[in-house]
C-alpha positions as CSV (number, residue, x, y, z in Angstrom):
1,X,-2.2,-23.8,4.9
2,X,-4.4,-24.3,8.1
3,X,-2.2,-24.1,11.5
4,X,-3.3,-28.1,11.8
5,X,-1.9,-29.1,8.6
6,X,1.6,-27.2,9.2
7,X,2.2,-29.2,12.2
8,X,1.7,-32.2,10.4
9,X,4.5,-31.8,8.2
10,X,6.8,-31.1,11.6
11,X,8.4,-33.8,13.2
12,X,9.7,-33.9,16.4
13,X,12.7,-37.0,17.4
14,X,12.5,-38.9,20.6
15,X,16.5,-38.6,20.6
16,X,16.6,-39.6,24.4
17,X,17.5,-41.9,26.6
18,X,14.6,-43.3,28.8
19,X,10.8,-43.5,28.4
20,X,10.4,-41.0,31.1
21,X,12.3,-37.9,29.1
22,X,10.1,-38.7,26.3
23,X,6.9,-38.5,27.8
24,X,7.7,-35.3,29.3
25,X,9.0,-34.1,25.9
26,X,5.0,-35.3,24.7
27,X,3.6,-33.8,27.6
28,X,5.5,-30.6,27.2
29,X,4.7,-30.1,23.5
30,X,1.1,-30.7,24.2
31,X,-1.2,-29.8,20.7
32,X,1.8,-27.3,19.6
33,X,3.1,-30.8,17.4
34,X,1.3,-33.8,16.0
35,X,3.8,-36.0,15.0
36,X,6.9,-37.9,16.3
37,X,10.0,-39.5,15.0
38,X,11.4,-42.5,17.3
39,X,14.5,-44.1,16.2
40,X,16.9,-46.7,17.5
41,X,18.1,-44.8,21.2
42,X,14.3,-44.7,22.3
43,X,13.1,-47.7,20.2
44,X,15.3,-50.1,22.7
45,X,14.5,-48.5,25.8
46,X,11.0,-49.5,25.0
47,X,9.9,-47.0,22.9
48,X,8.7,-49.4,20.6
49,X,5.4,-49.7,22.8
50,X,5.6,-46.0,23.6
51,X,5.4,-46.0,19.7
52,X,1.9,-47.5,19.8
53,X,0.8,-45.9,22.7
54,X,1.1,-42.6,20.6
55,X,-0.4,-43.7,17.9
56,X,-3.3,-45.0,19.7
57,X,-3.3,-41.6,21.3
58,X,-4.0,-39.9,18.0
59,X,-0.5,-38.4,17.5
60,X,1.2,-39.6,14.3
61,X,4.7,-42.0,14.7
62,X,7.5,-42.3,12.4
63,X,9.5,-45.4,13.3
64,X,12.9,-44.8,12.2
65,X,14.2,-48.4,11.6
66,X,16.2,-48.4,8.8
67,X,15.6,-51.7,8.0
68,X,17.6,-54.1,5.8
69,X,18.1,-57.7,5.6
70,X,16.7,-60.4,3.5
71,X,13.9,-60.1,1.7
72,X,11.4,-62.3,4.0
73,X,13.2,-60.8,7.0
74,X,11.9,-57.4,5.8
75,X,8.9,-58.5,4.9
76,X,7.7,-60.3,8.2
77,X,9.1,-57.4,10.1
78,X,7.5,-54.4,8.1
79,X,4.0,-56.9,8.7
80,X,4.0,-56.2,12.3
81,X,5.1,-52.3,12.3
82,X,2.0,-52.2,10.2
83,X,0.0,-53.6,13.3
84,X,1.3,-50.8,15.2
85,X,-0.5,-48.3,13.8
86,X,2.3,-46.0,12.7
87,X,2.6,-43.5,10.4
88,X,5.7,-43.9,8.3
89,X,8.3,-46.4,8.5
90,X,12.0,-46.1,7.2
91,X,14.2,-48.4,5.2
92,X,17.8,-48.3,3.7
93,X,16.6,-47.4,-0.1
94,X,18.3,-50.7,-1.5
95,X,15.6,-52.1,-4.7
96,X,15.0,-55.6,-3.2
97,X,14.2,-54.5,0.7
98,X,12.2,-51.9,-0.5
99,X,9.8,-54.3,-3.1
100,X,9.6,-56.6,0.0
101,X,8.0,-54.3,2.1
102,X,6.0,-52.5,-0.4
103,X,4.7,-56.2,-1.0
104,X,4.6,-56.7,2.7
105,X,2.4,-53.7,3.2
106,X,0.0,-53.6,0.4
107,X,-3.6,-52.4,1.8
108,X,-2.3,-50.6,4.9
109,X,-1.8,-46.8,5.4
110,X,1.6,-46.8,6.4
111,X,3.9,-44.6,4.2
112,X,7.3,-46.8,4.2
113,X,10.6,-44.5,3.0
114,X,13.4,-45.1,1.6
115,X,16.8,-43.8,3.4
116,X,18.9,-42.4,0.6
117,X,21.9,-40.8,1.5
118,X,22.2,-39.8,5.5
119,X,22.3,-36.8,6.4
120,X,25.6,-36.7,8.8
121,X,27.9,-38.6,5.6
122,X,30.0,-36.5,3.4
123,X,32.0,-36.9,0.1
124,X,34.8,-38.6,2.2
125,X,32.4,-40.5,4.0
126,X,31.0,-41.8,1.1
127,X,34.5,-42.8,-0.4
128,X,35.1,-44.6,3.0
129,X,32.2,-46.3,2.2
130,X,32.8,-48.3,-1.3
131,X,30.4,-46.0,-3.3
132,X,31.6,-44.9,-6.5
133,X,29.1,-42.0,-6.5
134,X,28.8,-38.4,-5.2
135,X,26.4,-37.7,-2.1
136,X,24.3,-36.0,-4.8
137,X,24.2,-38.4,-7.3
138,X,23.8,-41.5,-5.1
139,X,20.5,-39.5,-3.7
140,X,18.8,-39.1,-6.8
141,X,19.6,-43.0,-7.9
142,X,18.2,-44.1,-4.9
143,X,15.3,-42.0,-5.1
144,X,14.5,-43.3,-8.6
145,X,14.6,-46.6,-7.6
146,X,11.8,-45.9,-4.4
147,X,9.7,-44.1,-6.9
148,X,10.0,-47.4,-9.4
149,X,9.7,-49.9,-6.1
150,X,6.3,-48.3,-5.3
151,X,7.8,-46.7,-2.0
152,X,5.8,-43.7,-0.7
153,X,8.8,-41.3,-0.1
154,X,12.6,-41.1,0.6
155,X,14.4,-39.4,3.5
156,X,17.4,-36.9,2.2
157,X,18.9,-34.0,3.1
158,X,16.6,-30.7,2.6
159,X,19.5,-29.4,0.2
160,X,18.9,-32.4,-1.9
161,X,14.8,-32.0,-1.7
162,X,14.4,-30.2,-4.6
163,X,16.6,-32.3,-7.4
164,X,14.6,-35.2,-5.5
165,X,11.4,-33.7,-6.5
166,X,11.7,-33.0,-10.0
167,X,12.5,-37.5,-10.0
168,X,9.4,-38.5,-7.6
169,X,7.3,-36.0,-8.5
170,X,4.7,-34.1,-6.2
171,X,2.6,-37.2,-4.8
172,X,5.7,-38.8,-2.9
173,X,6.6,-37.8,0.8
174,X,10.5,-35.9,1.1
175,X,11.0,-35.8,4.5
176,X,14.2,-34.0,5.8
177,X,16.5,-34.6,8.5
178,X,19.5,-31.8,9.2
179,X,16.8,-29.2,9.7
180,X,18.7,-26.5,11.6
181,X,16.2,-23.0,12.3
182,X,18.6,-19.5,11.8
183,X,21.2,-19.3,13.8
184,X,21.2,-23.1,15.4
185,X,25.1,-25.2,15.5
186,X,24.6,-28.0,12.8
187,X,26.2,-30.1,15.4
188,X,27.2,-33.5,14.0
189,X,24.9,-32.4,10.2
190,X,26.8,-32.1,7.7
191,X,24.1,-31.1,4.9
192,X,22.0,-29.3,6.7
193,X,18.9,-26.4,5.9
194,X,16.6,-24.1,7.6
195,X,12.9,-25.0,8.0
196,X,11.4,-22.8,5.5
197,X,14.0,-23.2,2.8
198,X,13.6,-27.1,3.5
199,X,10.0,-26.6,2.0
200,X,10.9,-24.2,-0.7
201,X,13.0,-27.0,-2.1
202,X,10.2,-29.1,-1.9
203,X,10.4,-30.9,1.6
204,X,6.9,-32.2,2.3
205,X,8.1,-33.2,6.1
206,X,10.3,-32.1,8.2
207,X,12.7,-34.1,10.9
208,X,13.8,-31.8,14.1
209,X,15.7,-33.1,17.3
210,X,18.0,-31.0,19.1
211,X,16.6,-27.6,18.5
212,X,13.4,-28.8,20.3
213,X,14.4,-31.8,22.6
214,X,17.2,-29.7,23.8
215,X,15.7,-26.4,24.3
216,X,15.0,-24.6,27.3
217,X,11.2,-23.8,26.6
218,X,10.7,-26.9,24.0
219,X,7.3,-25.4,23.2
220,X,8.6,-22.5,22.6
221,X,11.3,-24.0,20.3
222,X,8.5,-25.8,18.1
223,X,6.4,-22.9,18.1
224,X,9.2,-20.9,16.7
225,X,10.2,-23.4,14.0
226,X,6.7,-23.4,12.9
227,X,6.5,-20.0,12.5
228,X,9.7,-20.0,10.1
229,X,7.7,-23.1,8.4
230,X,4.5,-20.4,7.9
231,X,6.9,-18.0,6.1
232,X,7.6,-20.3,3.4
C-alpha cells in the first residue's frame, strides 16, 4: 500500500474547542494526514464552514452528525452536507433515516455511515438504554440493515470490525473509533484497539483524536500511528 493511500484510511478528530486550535492542528499535521473527522464540539463553533474550507482545500472531511429525525428532516439535511463537498457523513444506523438519506444522496460521492453501537457504551450501558441485545449482537443487526438500506459503511468498534465484515462484505467502508496506538490510556473507550490490529480485523478507516490532538509533537504522533498502520 503506497504511503498516500495509508493516510487516507487515517483519520484525525477536530475534538477542540475553537476554530483557531484546529487550524493549528491542520497546519501542524501538514501532508503527514489527509483526512479529518469534525464532530458536534467543532461543528458549532463554526466548524461546519471550516468543514468546507477543507474540503475545498483538497483534504478529505468526515462530518460526524449522527443524524436522526424524521425521514424528510434527514433527507433535506443530508441534501445540503452533500453540497459541502464532504467525504463521509454519519448517521444513527436506524432502517428508515438511513433509506432517507441514501434516497437523499443518490448521484453524489459522499459515503453516508451508519452509527452502530458507540464506542464509549457498555453491556450496562446498553441495559440502561432499553435494548434487549448485547453490544455485539446489536452491531451486527445494525450493520445488516446499512448493508440492506444501501448505506456505504457503518462506524463500530475495531473489536467488532471483523464479525462486521464477514455481514457487509469487502466493498463497504468499517471505520473505527477507540483506536488507541501501544501503550495509550483508553480514556473514556470502553472497546477499544490498536491501529494495526484495527485493520487486521478488517477496519478500512480509522478514527484518532487524543493520541494526536493531544500530543506534544502531533506530527510526530500521526507519523507514529502510521507506521503501526504499515505493519499490518
Amino acid at each position: 500500500m503506497t504511503d498516500a493511500a495509508l493516510r487516507e484510511r487515517l483519520i484525525v478528530g477536530l475534538d477542540v474547542p475553537t476554530l483557531n486550535v484546529a487550524e493549528q492542528i491542520v497546519s501542524e499535521l501538514g501532508d503527514a494526514v489527509s483526512f479529518y473527522k469534525i464532530g458536534y464540539q467543532l461543528a458549532f463553533a463554526g466548524g461546519l464552514g471550516f468543514a468546507s474550507e477543507l474540503a475545498g482545500s483538497g483534504k478529505k472531511v468526515f462530518l460526524d452528525m449522527k443524524l436522526l429525525d424524521i425521514d424528510n428532516t434527514v433527507a433535506k439535511g443530508v441534501e445540503n452536507i452533500v453540497k459541502m463537498g464532504v467525504s463521509m457523513l454519519t448517521l444513527h444506523a436506524y432502517p428508515k433515516a438511513m433509506k432517507a438519506a441514501v434516497a437523499a444522496a443518490r448521484g453524489s460521492d459522499i459515503c453516508l455511515l451508519g452509527v452502530t453501537v458507540l464506542t464509549s457504551m457498555d453491556q450496562q450501558d446498553i441495559v440502561d438504554a432499553g435494548y434487549e441485545h448485547d453490544p455485539h449482537t446489536l452491531v451486527l443487526i445494525r450493520a445488516e440493515q446499512a448493508l440492506r438500506a444501501g448505506m456505504g459503511g457503518v462506524v463500530c468498534a475495531a473489536t467488532e470490525a471483523a464479525a462486521v465484515r464477514k455481514i457487509v462484505g469487502q466493498d463497504l467502508a468499517v471505520v473505527t473509533p477507540g483506536i488507541r496506538p501501544v501503550g495509550a490510556d483508553a480514556g473514556d473507550q470502553k472497546r477499544v484497539m490498536t491501529p494495526a490490529d484495527a485493520l487486521r480485523s478488517g477496519a478500512s478507516h480509522l478514527v484518532v483524536g487524543r493520541p494526536i490532538v493531544g500530543a506534544p509533537d502531533r506530527k510526530a504522533a500521526a507519523e507514529a500511528i502510521l507506521a503501526e498502520m504499515s505493519d499490518a
